[in-house]
N, C-alpha and C positions, 0 to 999 in steps of 0.2 A: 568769556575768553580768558580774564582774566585767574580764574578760578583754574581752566583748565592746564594751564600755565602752571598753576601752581603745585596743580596736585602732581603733574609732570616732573617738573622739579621735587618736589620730594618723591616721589617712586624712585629718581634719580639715586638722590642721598641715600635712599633707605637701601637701594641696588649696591651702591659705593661702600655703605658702609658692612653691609653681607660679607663681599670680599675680602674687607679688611679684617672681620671675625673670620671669615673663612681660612684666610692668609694665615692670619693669627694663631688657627686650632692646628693646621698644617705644620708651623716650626716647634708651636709645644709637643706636638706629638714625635717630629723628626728629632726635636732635641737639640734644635737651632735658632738661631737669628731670622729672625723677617724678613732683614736684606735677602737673606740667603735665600727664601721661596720666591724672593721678589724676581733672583739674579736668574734663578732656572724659569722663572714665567716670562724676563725678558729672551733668553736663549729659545723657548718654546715657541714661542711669539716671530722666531727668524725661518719656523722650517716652512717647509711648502705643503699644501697652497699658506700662501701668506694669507695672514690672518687666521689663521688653525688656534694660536694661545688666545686670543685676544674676549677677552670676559666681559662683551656687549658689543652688539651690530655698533656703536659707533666707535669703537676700538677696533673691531674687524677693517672698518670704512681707511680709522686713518693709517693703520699698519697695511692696507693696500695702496695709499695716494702713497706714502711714504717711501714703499717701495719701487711704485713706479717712477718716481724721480732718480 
């Protein structure tokens, strides 16, 4: 169990940290700030259906509870 926990948890990270290289080749290329890919994924992440930006089922999950409050 505990094993499987774990390799979970790093799929995690290794998922997390992709985006962040992703995020990363996206402003070297635009020629901008990371804020600034971060500020159009938060705007992407508002249109409908909610959850359309969100860069894993449990980011899709919380920008849907999110919304429905």
């Amino acid at each position: 169990m505990q094993q499987t926990a774990g390799r979970t948890a790093g799929k995690r990270r290794d998922r997390e940290a992709g985006f962040e290289r992703l995020m990363a080749d996206i402003a070297a290329r635009l020629g901008c700030e990371i804020e600034d890919v971060e500020a159009v994924l938060g705007v992407s992440q508002g249109f409908d259906p909610v959850g359309v930006g969100a860069r894993d089922l449990a980011e899709c999950l919380a920008l849907q509870l999110k919304a429905k409050d």
